[in-house]
PyMOL Python script that loads the backbone (N, CA, C, O; Angstrom):
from pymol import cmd

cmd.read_pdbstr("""\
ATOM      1  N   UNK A   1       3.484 -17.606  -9.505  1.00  0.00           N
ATOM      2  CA  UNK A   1       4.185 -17.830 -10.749  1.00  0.00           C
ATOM      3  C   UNK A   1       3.767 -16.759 -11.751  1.00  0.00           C
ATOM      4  O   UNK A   1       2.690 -16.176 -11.626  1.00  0.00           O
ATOM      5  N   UNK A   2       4.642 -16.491 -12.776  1.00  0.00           N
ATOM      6  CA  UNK A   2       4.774 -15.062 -12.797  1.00  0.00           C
ATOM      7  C   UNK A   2       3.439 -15.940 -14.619  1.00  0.00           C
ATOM      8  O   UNK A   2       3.336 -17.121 -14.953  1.00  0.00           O
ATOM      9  N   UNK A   3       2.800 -14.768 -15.213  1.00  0.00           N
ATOM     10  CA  UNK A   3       2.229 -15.121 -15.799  1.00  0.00           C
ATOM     11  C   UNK A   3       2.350 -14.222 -17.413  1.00  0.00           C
ATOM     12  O   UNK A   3       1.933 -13.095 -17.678  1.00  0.00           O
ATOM     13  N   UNK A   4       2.983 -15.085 -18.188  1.00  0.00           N
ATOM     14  CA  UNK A   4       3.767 -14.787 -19.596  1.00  0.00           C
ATOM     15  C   UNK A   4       2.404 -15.011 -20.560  1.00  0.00           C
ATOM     16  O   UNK A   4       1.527 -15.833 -20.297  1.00  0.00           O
ATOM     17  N   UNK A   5       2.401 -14.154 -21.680  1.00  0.00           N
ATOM     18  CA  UNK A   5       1.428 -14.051 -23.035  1.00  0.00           C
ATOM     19  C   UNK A   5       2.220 -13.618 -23.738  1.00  0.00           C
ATOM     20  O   UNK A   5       3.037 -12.767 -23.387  1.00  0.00           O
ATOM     21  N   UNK A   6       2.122 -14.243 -25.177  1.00  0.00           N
ATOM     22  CA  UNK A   6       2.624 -13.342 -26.449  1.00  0.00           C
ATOM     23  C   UNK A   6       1.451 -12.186 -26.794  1.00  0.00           C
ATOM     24  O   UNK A   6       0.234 -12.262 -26.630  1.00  0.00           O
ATOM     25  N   UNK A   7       2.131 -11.275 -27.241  1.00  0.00           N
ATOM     26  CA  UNK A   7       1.383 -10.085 -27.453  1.00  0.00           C
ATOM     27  C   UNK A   7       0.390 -10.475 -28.708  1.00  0.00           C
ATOM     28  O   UNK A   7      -0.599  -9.778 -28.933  1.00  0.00           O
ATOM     29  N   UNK A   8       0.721 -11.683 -29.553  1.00  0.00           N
ATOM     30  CA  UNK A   8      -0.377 -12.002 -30.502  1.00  0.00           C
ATOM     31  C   UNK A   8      -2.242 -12.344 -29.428  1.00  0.00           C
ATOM     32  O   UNK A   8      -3.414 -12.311 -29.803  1.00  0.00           O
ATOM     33  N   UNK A   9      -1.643 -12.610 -28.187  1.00  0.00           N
ATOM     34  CA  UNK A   9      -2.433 -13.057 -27.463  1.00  0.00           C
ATOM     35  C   UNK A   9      -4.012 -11.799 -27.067  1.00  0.00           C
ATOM     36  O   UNK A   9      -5.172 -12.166 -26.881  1.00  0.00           O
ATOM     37  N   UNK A  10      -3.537 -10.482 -27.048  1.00  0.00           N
ATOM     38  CA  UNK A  10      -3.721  -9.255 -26.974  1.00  0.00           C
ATOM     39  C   UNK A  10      -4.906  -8.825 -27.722  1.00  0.00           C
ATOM     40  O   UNK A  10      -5.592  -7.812 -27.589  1.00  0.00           O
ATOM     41  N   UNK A  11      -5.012  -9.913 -28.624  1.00  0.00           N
ATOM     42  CA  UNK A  11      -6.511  -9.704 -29.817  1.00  0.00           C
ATOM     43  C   UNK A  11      -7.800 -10.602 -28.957  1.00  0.00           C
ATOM     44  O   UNK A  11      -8.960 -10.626 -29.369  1.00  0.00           O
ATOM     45  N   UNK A  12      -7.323 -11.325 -27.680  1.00  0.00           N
ATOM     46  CA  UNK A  12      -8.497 -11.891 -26.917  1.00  0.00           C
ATOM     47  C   UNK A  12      -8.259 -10.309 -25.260  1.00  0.00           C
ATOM     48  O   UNK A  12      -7.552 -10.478 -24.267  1.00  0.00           O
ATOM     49  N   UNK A  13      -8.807  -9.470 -25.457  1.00  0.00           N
ATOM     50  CA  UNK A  13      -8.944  -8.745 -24.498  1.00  0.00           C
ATOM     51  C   UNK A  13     -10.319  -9.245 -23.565  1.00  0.00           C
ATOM     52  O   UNK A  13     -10.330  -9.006 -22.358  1.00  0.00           O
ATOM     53  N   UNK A  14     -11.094  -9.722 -24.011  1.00  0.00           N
ATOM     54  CA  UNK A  14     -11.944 -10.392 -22.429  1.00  0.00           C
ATOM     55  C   UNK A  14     -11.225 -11.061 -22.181  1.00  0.00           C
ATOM     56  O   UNK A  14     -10.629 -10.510 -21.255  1.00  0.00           O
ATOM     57  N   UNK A  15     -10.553 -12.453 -22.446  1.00  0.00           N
ATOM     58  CA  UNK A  15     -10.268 -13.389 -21.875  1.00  0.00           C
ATOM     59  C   UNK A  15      -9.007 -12.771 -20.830  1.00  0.00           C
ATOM     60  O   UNK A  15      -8.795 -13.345 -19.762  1.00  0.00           O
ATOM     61  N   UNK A  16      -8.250 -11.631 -21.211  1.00  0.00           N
ATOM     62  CA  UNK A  16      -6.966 -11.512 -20.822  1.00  0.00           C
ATOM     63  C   UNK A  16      -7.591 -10.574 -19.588  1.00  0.00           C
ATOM     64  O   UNK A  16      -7.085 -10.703 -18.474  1.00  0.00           O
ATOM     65  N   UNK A  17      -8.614  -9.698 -19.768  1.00  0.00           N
ATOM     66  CA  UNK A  17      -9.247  -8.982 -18.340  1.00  0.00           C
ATOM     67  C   UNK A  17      -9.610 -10.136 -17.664  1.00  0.00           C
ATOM     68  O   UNK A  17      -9.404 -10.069 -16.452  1.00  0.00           O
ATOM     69  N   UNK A  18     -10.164 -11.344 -18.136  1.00  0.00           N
ATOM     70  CA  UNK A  18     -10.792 -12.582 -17.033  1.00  0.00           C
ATOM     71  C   UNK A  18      -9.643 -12.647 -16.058  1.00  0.00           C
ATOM     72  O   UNK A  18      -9.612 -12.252 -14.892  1.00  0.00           O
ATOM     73  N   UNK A  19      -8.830 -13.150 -16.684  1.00  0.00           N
ATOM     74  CA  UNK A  19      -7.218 -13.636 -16.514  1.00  0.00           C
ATOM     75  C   UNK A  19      -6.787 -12.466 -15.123  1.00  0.00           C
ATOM     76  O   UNK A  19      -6.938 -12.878 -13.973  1.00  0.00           O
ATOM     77  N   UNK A  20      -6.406 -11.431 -15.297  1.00  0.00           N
ATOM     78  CA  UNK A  20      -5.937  -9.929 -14.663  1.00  0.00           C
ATOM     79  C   UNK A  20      -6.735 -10.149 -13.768  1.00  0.00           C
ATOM     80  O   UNK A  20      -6.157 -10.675 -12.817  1.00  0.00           O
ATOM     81  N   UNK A  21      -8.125  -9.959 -13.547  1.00  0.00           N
ATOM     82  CA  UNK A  21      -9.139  -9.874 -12.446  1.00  0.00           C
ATOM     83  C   UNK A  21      -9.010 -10.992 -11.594  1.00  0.00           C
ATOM     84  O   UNK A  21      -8.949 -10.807 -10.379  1.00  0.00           O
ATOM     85  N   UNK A  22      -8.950 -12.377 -12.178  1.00  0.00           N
ATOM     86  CA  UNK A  22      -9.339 -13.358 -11.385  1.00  0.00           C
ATOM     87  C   UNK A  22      -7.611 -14.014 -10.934  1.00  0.00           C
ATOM     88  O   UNK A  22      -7.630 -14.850 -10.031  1.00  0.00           O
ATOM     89  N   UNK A  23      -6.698 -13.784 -11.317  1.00  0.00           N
ATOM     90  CA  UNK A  23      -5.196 -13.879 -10.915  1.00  0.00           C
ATOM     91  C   UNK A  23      -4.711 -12.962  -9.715  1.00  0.00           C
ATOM     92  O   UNK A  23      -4.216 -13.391  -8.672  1.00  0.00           O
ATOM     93  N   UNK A  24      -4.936 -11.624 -10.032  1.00  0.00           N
ATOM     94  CA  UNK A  24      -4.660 -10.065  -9.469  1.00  0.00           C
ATOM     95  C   UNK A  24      -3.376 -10.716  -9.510  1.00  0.00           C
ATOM     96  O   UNK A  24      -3.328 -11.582  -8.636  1.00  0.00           O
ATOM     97  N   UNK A  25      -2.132 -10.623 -10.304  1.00  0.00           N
ATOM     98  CA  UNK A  25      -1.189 -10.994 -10.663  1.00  0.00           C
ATOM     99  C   UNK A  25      -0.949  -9.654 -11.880  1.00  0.00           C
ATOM    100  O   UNK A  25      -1.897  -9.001 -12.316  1.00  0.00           O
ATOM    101  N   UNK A  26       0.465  -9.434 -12.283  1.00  0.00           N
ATOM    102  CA  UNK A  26       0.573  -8.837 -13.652  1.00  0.00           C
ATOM    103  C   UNK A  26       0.943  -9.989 -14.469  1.00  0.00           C
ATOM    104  O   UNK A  26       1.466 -11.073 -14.209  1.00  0.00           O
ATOM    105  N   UNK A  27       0.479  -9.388 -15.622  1.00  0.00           N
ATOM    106  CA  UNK A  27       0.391 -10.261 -17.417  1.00  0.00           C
ATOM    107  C   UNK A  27       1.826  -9.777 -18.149  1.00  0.00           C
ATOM    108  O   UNK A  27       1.813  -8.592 -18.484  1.00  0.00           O
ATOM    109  N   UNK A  28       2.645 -10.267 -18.348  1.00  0.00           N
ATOM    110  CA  UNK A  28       3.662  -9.959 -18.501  1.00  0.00           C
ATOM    111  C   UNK A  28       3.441 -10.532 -20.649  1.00  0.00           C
ATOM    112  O   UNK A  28       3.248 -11.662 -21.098  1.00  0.00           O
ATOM    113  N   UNK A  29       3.581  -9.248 -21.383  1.00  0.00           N
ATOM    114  CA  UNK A  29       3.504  -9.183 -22.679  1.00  0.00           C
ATOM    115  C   UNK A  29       4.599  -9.468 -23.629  1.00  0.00           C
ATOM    116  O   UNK A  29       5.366  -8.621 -24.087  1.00  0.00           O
ATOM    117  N   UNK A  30       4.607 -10.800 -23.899  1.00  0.00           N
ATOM    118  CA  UNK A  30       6.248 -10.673 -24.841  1.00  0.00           C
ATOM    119  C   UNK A  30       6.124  -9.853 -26.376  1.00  0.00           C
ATOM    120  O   UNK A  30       5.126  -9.196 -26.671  1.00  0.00           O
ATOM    121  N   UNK A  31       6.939  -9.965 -27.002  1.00  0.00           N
ATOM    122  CA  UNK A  31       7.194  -9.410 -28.138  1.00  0.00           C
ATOM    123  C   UNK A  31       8.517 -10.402 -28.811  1.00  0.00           C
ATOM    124  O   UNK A  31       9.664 -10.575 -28.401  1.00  0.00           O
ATOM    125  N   UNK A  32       7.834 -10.911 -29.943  1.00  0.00           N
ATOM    126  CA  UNK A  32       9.583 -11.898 -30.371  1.00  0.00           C
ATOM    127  C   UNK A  32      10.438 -12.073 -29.511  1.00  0.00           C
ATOM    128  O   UNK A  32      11.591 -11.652 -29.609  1.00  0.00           O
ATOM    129  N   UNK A  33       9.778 -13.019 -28.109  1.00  0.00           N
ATOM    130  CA  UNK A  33      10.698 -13.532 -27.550  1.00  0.00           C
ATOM    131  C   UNK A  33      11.190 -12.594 -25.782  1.00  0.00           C
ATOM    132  O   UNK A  33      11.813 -12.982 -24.793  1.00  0.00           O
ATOM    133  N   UNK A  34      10.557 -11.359 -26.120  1.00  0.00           N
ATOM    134  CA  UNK A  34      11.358 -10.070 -24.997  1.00  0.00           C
ATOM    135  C   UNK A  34       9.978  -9.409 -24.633  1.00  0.00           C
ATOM    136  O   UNK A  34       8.937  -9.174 -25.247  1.00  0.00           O
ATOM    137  N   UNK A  35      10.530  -9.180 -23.115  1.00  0.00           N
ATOM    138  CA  UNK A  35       9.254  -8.183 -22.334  1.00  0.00           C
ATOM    139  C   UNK A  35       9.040  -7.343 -23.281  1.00  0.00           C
ATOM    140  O   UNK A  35       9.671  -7.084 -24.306  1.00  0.00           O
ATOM    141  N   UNK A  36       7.940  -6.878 -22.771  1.00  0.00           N
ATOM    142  CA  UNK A  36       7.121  -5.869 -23.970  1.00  0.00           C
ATOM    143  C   UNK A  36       6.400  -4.624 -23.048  1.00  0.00           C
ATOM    144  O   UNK A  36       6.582  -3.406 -23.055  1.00  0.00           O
ATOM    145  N   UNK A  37       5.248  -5.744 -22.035  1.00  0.00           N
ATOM    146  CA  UNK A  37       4.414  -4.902 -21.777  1.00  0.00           C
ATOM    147  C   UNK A  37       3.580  -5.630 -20.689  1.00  0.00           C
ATOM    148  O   UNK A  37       3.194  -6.796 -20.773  1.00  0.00           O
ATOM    149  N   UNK A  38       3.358  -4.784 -19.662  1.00  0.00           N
ATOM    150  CA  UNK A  38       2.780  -5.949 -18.925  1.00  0.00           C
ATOM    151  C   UNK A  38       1.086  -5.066 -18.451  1.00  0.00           C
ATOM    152  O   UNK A  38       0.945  -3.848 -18.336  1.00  0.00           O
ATOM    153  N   UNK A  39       0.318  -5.819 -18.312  1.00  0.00           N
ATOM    154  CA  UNK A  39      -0.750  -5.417 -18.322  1.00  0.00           C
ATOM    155  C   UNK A  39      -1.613  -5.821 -17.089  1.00  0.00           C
ATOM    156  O   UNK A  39      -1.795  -7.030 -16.944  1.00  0.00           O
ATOM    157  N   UNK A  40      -2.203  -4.918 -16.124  1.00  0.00           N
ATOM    158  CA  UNK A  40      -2.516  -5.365 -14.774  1.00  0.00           C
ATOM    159  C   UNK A  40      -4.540  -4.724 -14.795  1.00  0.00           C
ATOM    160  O   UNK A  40      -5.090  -3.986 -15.613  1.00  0.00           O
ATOM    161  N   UNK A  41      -5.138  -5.429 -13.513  1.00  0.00           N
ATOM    162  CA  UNK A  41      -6.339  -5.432 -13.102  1.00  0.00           C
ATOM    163  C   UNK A  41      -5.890  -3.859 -12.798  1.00  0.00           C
ATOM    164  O   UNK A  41      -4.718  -3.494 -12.709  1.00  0.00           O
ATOM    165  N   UNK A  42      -7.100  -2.968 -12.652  1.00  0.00           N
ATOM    166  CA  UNK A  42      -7.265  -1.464 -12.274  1.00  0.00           C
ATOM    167  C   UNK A  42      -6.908  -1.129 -10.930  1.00  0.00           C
ATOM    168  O   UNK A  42      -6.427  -0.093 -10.472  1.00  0.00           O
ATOM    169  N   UNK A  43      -7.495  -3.056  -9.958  1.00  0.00           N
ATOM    170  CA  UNK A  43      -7.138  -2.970  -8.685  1.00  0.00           C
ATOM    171  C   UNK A  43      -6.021  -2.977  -8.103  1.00  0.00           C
ATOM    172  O   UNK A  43      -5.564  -2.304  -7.179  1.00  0.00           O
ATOM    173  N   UNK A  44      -5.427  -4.191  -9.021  1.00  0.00           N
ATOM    174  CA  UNK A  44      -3.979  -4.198  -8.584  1.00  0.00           C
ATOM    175  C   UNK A  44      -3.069  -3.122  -8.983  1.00  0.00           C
ATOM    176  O   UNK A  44      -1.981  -3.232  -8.417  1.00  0.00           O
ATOM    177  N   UNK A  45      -3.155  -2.149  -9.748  1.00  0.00           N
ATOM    178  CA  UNK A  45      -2.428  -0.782 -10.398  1.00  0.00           C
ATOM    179  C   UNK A  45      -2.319   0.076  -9.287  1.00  0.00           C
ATOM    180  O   UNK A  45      -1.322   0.725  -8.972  1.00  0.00           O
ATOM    181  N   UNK A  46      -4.062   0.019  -8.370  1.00  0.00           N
ATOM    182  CA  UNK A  46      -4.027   1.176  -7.443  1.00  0.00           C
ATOM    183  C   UNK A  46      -3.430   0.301  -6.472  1.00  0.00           C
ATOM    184  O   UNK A  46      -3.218   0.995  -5.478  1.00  0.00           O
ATOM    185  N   UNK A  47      -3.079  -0.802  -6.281  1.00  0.00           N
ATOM    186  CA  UNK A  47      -2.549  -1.080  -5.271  1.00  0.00           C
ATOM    187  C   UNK A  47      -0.944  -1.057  -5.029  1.00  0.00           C
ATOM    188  O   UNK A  47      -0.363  -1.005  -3.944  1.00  0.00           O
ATOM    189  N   UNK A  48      -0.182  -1.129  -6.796  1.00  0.00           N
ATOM    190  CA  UNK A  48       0.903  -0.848  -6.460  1.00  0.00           C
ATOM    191  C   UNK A  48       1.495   0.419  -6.449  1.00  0.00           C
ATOM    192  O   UNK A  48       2.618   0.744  -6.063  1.00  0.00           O
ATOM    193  N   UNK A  49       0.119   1.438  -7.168  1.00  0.00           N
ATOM    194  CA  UNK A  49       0.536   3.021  -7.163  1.00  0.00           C
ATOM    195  C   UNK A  49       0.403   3.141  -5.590  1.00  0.00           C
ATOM    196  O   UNK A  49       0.922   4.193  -5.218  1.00  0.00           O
ATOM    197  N   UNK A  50      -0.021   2.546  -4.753  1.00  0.00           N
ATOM    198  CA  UNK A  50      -0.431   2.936  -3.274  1.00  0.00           C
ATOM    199  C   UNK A  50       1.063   2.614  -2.419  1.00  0.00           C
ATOM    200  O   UNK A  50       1.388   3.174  -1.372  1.00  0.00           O
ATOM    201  N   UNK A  51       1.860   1.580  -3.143  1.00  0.00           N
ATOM    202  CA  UNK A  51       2.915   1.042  -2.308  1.00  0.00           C
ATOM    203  C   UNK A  51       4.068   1.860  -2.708  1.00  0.00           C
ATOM    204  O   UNK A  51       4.960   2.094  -1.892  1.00  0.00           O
ATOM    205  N   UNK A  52       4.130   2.508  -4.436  1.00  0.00           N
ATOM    206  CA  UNK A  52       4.758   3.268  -4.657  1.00  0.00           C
ATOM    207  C   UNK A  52       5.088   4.231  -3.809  1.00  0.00           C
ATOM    208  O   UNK A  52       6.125   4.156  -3.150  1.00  0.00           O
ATOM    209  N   UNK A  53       4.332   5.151  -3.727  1.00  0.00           N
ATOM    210  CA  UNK A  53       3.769   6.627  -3.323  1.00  0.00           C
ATOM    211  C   UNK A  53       4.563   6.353  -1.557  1.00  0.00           C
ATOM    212  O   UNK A  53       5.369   7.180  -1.130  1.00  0.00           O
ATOM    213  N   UNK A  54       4.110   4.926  -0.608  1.00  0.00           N
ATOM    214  CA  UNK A  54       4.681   4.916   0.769  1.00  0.00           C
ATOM    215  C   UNK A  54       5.997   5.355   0.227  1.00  0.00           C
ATOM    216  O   UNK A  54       6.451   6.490   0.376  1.00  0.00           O
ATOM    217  N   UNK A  55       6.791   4.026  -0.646  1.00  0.00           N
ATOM    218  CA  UNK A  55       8.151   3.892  -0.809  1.00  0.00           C
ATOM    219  C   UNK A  55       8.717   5.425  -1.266  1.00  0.00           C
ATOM    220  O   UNK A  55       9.691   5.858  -0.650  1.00  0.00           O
ATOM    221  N   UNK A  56       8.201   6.133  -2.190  1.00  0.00           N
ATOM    222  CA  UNK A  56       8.522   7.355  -2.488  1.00  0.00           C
ATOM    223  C   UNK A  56       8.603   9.001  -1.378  1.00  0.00           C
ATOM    224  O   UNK A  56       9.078  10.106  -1.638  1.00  0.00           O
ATOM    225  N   UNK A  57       8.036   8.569  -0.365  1.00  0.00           N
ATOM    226  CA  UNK A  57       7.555   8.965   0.607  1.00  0.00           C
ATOM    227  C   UNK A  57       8.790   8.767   1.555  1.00  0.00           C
ATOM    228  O   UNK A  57       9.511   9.698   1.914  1.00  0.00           O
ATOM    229  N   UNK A  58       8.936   7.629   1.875  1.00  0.00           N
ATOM    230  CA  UNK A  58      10.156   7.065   2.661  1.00  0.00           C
ATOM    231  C   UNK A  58      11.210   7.610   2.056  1.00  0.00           C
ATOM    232  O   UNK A  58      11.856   8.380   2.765  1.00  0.00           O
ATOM    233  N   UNK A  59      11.698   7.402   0.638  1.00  0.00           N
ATOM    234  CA  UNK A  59      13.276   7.742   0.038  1.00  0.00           C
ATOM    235  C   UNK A  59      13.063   8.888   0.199  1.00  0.00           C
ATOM    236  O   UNK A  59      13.768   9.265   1.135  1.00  0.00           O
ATOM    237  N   UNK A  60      12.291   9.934  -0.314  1.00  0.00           N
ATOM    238  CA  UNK A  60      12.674  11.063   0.119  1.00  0.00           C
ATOM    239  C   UNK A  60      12.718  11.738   1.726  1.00  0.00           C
ATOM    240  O   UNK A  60      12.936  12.917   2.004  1.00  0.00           O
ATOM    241  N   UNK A  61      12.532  10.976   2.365  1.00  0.00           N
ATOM    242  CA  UNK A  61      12.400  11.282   3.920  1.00  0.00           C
ATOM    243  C   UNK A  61      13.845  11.202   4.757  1.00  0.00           C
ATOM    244  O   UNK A  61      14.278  11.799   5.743  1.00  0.00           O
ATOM    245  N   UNK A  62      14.470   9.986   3.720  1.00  0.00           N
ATOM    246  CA  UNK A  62      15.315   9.740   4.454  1.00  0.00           C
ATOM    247  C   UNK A  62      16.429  10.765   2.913  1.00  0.00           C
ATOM    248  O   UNK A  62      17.550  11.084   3.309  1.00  0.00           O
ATOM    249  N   UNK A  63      16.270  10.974   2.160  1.00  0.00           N
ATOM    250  CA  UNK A  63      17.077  11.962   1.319  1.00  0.00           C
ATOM    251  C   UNK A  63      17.191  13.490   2.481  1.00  0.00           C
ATOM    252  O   UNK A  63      18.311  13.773   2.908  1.00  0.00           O
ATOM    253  N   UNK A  64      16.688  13.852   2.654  1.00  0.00           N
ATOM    254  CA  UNK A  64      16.454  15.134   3.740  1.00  0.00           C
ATOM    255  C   UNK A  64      16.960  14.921   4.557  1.00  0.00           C
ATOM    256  O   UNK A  64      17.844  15.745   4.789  1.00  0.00           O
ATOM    257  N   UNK A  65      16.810  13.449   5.850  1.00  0.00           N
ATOM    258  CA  UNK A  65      17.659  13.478   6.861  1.00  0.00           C
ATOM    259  C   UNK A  65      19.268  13.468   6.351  1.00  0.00           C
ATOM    260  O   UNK A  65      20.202  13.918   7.015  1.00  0.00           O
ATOM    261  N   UNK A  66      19.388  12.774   4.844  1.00  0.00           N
ATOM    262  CA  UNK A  66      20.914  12.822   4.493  1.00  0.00           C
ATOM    263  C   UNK A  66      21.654  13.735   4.445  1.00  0.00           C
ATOM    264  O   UNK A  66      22.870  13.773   4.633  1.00  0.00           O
ATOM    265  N   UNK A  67      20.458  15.042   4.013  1.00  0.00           N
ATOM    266  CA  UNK A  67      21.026  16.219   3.695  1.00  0.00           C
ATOM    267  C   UNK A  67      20.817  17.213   4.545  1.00  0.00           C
ATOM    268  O   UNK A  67      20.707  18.408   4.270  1.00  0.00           O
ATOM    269  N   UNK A  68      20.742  16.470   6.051  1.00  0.00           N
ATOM    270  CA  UNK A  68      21.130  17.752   7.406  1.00  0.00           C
ATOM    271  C   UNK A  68      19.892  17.920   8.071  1.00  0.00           C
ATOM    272  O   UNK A  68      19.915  18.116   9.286  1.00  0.00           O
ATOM    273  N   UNK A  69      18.440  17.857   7.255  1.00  0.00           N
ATOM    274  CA  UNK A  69      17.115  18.034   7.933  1.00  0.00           C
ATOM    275  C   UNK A  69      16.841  17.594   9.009  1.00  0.00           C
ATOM    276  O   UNK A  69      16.911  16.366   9.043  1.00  0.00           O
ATOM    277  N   UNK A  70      16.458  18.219  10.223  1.00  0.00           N
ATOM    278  CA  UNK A  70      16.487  17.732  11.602  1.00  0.00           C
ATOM    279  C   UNK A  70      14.925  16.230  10.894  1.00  0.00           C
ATOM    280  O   UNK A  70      14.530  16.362   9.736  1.00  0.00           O
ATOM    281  N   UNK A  71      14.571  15.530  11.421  1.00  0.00           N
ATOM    282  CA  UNK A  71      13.190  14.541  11.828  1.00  0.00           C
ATOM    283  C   UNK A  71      12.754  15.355  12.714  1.00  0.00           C
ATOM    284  O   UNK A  71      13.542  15.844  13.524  1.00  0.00           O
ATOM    285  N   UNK A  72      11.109  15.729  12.738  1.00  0.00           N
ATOM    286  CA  UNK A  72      10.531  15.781  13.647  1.00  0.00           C
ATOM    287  C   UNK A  72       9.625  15.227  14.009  1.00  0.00           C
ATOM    288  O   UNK A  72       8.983  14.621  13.151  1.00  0.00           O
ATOM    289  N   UNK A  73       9.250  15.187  15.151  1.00  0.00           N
ATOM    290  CA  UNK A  73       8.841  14.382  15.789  1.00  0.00           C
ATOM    291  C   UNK A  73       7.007  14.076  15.620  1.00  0.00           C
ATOM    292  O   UNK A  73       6.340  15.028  16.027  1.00  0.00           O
ATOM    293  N   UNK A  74       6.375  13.150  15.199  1.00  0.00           N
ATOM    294  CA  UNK A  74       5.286  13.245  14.704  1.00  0.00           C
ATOM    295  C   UNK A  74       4.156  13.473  16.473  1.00  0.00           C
ATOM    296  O   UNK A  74       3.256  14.247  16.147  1.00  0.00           O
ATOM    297  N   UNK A  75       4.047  13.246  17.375  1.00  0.00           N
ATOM    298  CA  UNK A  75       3.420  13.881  18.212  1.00  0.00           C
ATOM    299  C   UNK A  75       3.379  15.163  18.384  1.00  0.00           C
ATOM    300  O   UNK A  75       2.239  15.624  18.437  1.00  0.00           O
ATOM    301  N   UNK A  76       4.114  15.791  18.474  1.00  0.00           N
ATOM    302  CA  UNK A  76       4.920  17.040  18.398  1.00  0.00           C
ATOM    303  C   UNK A  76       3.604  17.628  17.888  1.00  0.00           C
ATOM    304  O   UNK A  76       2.640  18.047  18.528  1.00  0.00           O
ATOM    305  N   UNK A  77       3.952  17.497  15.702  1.00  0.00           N
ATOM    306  CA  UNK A  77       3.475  18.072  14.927  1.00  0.00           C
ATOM    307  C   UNK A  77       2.005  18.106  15.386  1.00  0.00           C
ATOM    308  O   UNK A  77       1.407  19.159  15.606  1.00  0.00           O
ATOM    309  N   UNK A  78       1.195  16.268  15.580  1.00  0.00           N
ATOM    310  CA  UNK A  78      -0.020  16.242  15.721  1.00  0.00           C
ATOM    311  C   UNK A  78      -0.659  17.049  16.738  1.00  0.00           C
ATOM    312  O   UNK A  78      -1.825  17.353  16.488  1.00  0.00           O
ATOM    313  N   UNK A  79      -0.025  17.589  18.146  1.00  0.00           N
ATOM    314  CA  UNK A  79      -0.072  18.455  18.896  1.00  0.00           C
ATOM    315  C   UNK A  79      -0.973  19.623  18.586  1.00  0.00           C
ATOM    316  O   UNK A  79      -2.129  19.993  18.793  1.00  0.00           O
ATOM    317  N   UNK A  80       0.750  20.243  17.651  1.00  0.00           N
ATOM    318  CA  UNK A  80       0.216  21.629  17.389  1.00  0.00           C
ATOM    319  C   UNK A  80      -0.546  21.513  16.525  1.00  0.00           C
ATOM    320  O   UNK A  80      -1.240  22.517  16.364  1.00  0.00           O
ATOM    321  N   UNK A  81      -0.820  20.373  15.599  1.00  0.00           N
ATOM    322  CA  UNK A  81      -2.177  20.954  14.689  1.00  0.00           C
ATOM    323  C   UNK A  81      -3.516  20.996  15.536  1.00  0.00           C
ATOM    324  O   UNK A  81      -4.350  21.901  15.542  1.00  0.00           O
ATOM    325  N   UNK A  82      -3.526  19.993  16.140  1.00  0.00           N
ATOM    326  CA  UNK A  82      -5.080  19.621  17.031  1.00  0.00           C
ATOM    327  C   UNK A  82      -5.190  21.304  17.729  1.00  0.00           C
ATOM    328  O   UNK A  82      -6.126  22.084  17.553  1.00  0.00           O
ATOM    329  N   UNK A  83      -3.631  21.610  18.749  1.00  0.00           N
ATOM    330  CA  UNK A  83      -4.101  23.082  18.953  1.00  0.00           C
ATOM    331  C   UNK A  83      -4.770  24.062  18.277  1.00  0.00           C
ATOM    332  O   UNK A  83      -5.807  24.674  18.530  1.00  0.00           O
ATOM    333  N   UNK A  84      -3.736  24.115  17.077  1.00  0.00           N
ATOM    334  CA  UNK A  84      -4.330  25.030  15.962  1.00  0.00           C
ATOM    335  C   UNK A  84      -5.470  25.474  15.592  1.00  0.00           C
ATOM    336  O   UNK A  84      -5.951  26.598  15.445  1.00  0.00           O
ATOM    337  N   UNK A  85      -5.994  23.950  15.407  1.00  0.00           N
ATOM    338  CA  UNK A  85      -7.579  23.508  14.840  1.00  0.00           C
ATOM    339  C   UNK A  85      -8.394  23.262  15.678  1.00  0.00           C
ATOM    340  O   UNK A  85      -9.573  23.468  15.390  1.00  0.00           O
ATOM    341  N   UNK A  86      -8.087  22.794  16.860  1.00  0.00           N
ATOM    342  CA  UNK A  86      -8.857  22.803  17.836  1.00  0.00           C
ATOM    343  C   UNK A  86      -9.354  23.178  18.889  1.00  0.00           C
ATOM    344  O   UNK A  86     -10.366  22.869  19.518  1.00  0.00           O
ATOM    345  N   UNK A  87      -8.215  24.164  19.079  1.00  0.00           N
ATOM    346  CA  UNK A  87      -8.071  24.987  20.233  1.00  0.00           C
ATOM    347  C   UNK A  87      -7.165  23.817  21.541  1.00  0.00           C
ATOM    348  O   UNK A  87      -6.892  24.241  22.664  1.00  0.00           O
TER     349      UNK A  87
END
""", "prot")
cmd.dss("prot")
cmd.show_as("cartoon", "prot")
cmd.util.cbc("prot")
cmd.orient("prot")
């Protein structure tokens, strides 16, 4: 359940890090009534910058195959690097 504060709320910053840490949920910040601002644990940030970055990873992967780029084949690649580097 998604977890709502008025931004008057914002003047208790321990209680609202207690909250963030011990939820790992985002704090969703109103303002008169309307999203504002939502405020997350450090952990959970790197965890959705981590899911970002796959997903961003993927759209552009498949943007390239849209636009004619052969896929290659990831054994392939790992191959020739190990050669490369490894002899």
């Amino acid at each position: 359940m998604p977890i709502i504060m008025p931004i008057r709320d914002l003047r208790n910053t321990s209680e609202i890090s207690e909250i963030a840490h011990k939820e790992q949920e985002p704090i969703f910040i109103t303002k008169n009534g309307y999203s504002d601002l939502v405020v997350m644990s450090s952990e959970l940030y790197d965890e959705f910058a981590g899911v970002n970055r796959i997903d961003q990873a993927i759209y552009e992967s498949e943007l390239e195959t849209a636009n004619g780029f052969e896929p290659v084949d990831a054994e392939e690649v790992f191959s020739e690097l190990e050669k490369k580097y490894f002899g």
